[in-house]
N, C-alpha and C positions, 0 to 999 in steps of 0.2 A: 506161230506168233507174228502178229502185225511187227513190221523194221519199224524202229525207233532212231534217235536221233543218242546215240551211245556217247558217252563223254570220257575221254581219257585224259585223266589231271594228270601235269607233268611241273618240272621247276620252273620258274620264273625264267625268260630266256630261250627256254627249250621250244616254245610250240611252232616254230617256221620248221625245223630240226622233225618234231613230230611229225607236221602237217607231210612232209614229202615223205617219211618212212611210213605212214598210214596207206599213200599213196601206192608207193611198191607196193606193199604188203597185199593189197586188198585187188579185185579187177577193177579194169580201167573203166572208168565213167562215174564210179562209188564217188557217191557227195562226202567231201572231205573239207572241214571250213576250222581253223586257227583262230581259238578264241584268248580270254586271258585265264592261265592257267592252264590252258588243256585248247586238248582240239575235240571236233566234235564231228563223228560219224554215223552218216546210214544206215544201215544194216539190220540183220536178225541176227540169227543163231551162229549162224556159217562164219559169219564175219569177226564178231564175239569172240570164236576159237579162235580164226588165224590171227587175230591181234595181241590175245593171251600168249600164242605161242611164238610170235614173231617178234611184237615189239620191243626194242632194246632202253629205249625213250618214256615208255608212257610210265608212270606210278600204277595204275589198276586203269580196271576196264568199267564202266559200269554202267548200268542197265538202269534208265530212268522208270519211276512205277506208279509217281504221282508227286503234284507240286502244286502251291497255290496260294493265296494271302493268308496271314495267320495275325493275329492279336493276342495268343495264351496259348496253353498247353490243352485248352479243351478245343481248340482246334486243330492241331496237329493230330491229336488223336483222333478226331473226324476222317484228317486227310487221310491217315495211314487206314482208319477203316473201310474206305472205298475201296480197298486194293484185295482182289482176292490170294489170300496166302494160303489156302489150301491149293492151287495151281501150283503155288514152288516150295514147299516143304508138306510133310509128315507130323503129325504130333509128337511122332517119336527123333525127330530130330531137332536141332538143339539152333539158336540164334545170338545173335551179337547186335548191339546198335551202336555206330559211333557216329558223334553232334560234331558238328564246328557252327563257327559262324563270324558274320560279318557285321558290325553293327546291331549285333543282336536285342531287344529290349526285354527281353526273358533277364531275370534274377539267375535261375537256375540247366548250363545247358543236362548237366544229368536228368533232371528230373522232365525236361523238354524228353529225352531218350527213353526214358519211363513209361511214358506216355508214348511212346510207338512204340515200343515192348509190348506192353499192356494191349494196343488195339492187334496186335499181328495174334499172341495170344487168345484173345477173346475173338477174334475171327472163325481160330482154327476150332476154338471149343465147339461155337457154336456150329459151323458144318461138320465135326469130328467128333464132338464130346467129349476132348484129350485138349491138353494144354500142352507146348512144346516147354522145355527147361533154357535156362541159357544158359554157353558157353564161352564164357570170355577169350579162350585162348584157342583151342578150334572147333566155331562154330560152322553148323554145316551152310549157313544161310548170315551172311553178316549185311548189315545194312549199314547206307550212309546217310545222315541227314541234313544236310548246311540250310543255317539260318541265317537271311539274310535281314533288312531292317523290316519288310512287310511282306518279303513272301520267303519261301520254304520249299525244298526239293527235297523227293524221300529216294532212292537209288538204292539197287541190289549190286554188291559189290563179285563179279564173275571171278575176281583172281583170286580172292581169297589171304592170302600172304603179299605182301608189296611184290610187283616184279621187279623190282633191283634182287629179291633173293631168288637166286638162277638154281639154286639147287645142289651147287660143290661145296659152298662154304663151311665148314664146319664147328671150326673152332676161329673166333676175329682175333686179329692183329690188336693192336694199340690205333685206335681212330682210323678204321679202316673207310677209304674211298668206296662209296655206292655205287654199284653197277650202273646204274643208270647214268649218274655224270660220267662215269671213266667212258662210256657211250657217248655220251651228249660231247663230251671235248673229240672225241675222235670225229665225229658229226660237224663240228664246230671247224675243223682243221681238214673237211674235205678226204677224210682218208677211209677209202670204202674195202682196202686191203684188192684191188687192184694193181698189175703189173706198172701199171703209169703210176702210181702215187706211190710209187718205191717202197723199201723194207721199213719199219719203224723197233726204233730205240727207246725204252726207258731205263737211263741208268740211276733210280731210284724207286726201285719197283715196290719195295715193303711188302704187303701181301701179293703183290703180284694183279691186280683188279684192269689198270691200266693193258698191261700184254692178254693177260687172257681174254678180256673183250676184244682186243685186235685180234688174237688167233682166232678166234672164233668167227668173227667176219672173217677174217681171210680164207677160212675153210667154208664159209657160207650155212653155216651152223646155229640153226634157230636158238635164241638165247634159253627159252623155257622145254627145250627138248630133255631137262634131268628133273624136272618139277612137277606135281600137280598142281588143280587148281579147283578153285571152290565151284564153277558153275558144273563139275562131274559130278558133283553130289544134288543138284538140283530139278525137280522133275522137270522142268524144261526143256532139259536136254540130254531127259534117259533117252526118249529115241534118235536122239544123235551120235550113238554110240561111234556106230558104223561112218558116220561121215567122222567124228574125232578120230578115229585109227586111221581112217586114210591121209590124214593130215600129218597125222604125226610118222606115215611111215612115208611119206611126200618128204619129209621135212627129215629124216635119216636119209632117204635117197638123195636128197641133194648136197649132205657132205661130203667134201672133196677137199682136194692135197691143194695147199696154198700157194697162189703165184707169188708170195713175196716175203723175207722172214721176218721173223717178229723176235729182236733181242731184247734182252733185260734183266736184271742184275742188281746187285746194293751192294754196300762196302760193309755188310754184318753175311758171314756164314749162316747165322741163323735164320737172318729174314729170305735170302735166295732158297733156302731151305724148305723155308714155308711154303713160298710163292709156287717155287718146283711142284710141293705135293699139292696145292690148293690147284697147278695146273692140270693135274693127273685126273683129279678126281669132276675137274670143267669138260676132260674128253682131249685135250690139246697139249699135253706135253711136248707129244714130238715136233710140235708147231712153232715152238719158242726156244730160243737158244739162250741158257740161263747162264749167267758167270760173277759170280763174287767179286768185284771189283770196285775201287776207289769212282767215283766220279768224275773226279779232279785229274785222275789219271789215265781212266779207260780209252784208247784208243777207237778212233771209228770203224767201226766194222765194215762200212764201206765206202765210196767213193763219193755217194749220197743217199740221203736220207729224210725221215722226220723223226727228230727228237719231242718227246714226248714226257713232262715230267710235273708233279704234285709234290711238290716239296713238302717238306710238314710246316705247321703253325699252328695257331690255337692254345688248346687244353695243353700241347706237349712244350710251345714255346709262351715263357712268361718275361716281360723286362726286367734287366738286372737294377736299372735306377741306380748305381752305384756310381755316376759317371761317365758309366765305357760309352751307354750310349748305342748298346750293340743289343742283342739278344740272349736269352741265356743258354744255356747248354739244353739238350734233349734229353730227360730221363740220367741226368751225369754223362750220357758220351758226347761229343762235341759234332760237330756239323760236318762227318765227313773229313775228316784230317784238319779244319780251319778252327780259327777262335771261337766264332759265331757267326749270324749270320752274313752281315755284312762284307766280310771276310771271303764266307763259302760265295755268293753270287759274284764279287771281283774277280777269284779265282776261276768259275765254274766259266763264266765270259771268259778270259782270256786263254781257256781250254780249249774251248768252241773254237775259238776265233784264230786259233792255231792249228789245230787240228779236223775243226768238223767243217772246212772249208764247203760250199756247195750242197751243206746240210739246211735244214728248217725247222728250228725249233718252236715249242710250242710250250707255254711253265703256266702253271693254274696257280692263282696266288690272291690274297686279301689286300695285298701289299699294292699299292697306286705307283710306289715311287722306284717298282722295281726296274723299269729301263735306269734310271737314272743311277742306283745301285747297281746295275751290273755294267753303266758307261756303254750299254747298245741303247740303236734307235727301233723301236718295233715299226714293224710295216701293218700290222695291226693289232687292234685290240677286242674283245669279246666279253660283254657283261656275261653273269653267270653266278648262281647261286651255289654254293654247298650249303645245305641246309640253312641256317637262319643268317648265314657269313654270304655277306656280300662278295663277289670275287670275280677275276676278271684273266682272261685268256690271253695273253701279250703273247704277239706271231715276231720272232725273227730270223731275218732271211740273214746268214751266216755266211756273206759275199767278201772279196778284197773291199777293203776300208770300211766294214762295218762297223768298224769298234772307234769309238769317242777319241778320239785324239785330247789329251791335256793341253790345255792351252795356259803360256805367264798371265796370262792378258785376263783368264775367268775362273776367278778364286774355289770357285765353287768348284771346278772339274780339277782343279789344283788340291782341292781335300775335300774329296766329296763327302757328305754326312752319312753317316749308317743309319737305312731307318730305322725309327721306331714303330713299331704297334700300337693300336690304340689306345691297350691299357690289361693288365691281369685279368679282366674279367671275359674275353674275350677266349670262346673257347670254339673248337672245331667238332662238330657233331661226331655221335658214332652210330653207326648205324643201330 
């Protein structure tokens, strides 16, 4: 097959993050260009795989197959007819089409996806005399099609299932964090699980998503080595069988015992519980050091560090309006031993700032006003999506006189305000 110009969508944020993991990933000189949403690669077949199985960053991989001006639905199913689909499916295998769009002037995007059902279908009749069925849920050939205001891209999706799903997950937490951002923040905070970028800590692990992506880079442990993926079902690359197993036993040969640990913990037995078996079944238990402990109270485990943490919000935090002013409780348990939030982040700061001396914390949050909540200065800040929740990565470096000093003189650090949230309707995706 002719290399095409492959497109990896990723979050809002992520594609510099992308653009140098495509880099590693792939040989040196591979055209590799950062667009919006996604980065966009060279390649064929070869490349396809190592991205499937390597990228920690991208959403899917996908195979462009045809694109072009549209005005109606009797064009798109023009476009989708120019594409030979008895090359990548069987009449006996099954299809998926999913629309998005931008601007779109179509009334209907289903019936826009109807219409390249119908032409991939009546393709295959016509060379096969069989009509393939669809599969909503696992098709062996899923398509993507974005409509934009005058033209349209039709794309064969390689991965099949998102790659945020790595293949251990089994049963989700309460708003479990997606592989990909607990990637993307680590990406974001420089920490490649190298001997120089010290051990990393989350003492708020919940399912555990955060440490086991760091284990996992730290044993050099390709993210999709527990997964299949949809381009093995496609005749494209039945004969690449042979180059897929050398990939993947490339990609077992190169894990290996971590230069640095990876701690992490919640103050619920139950959730350290989960995260423990959810680590078991990533490949990396003995890679993490798991411990039931307060936040508020956890001692550092070393000398230094990167503190690494997702607090919750969202769907699990709604405003009490009653006053306080504060946030409301989790599910009825409280924030960690504090009232609420406002509370848990003054505390959680003067914990650090006591204890994690010569540490580098890193907190994903929706929250703008959170240095000013927890009375530090960040040394930086990081845009970043969690799904539709805008959010942002506040870096701080946990030095002597980090911490806000009170002053008579500025009323505001004399009672500083607890934030609030935007409002009850604000909720945190799950995956």
């Amino acid at each position: 097959m002719t290399p095409v110009w492959l497109f990896l969508p990723c979050a809002a944020g992520v594609e510099p993050f992308l653009e140098a993991e495509c880099a590693r990933l792939l040989p040196a000189g591979t055209p590799v260009e950062a667009g919006r949403g996604g980065v966009y690669v060279q390649g064929g077949r070869e490349e396809a795989m190592r991205l499937n199985l390597g990228s920690r960053l991208a959403q899917r991989v996908l195979w462009p197959v045809a694109d072009g001006p549209y005005r109606d639905e009797h064009d798109l199913y023009a476009l989708a007819r120019r594409v030979r689909w008895q090359d990548w499916i069987t009449p006996r295998q099954t299809l998926r089409v999913d629309t998005s769009a931008w601007r779109c002037p179509l009334r209907s995007l289903n019936f826009a996806g109807l219409r390249i059902k119908d032409a991939v279908c009546d393709t295959l009749r016509d060379a096969c005399g069989e009509r393939p069925n669809v599969d909503t849920r696992f098709p062996d050939l899923s398509l993507v099609l974005h409509l934009g205001p005058e033209q349209a891209s039709l794309s064969v999706d390689l991965s099949g299932e998102a790659l945020f799903k790595r293949g251990w997950r089994e049963v989700k937490g309460e708003a479990p964090l997606k592989e990909t951002l607990a990637a993307a923040m680590l990406a974001a905070a420089g920490w490649h699980g190298r001997e120089e970028d010290g051990g990393l800590l989350d003492p708020c692990c919940g399912a555990g998503t955060i440490a086991i992506e760091a284990a996992q880079i730290a044993c050099g442990m390709a993210p999709g080595l527990h997964r299949r993926f949809a381009f093995e079902k496609l005749l494209p690359f039945r004969d690449q069988l042979v180059t897929w197993r050398t990939l993947r036993q490339q990609a077992e040969a190169a894990v290996h015992a971590p230069a640095v640990p990876v701690w992490a913990g919640d103050v619920s037995f139950r959730m350290t519980d989960f995260a423990t078996r959810n680590a078991e079944r990533a490949g990396v238990a003995r890679s993490i050091q798991f411990k039931t402990a307060d936040a508020l109270q956890r001692p550092a485990p070393a000398s230094a560090g990167i503190l690494m943490m997702n607090p919750p919000y969202g769907e699990r935090i709604a405003p009490k309006g009653q006053g306080s002013g504060g946030y409301d409780t989790i599910q009825g348990e409280r924030f960690e031993g504090a009232a609420d939030a406002g509370e848990f982040y003054t505390r959680l700061a003067a914990h650090w700032k006591k204890h994690y001396t010569g540490w580098t914390a890193w907190v994903l949050t929706p929250e703008a006003r959170l240095p000013s909540l927890m009375r530090l200065k960040e040394s930086r800040r990081v845009p970043m999506w969690n799904g539709a929740i805008e959010c942002r990565m506040f870096r701080f470096d946990m030095i002597t006189g980090s911490m806000r000093k009170e002053s008579a003189d500025d009323p505001s650090t004399r009672s500083a305000p607890l934030a609030v949230p935007p409002g009850p309707e604000q909720r945190r995706p799950a995956d």
